[in-house]
N, C-alpha and C positions, 0 to 999 in steps of 0.2 A: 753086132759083134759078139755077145758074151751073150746071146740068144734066150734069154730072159724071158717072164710070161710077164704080163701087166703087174702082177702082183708083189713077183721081185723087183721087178725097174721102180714101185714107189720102195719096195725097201731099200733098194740100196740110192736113191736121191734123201730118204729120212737118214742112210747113216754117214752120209758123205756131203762135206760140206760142200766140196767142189763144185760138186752135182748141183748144190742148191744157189748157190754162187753166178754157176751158169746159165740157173733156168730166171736167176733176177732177186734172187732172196737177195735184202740187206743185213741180215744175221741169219746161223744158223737155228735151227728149229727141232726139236728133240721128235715131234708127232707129225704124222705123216701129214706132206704138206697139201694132197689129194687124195680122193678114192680112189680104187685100180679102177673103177669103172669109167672111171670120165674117160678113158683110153676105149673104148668102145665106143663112147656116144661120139668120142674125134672121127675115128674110121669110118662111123654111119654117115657124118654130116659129111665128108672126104670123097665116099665110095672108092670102087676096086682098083676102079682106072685111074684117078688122081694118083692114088697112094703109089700103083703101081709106076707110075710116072716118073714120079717122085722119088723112088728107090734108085730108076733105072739112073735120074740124072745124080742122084749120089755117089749109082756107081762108077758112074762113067767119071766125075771128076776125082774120084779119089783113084781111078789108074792113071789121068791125065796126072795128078801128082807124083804117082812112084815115077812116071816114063819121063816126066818134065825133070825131075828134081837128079842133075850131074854135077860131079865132082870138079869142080874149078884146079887146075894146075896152080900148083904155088906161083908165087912170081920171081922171077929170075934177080937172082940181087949179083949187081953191077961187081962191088967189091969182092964177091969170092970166085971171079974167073983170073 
């Protein structure tokens, strides 16, 4: 989403705790919590077609979100008819 290269995705999991939070940190951590490189040796061990895979069912469930996700109608209250 924010199209990053390896090298800014460990900077911004070093400067947000969130990030670090979600990846399983029990506190945050001032130094980066990995190399950019381990994000390479991921891909190798992964290959093209996994990752691509991968991506595709990401994408697909985050449009089954936007298309799933409708506005409920209030509910009708008895007393103001």
């Amino acid at each position: 989403m924010l199209n990053l290269d390896d090298r800014e995705t460990v900077a911004q999991i070093t400067e947000n705790m969130y990030l670090q939070y979600f990846l399983g940190y029990s506190s945050y951590i001032k130094r980066p919590p990995f190399d950019a490189s381990l994000f390479v040796d991921i891909r190798k061990r992964l290959g093209d077609e996994l990752i691509a895979e991968m991506n595709d069912k990401i994408h697909e469930f985050a449009q089954d979100k936007t298309v799933k996700k409708k506005i409920r109608p209030l509910p009708v209250r008895m007393d103001l008819k």
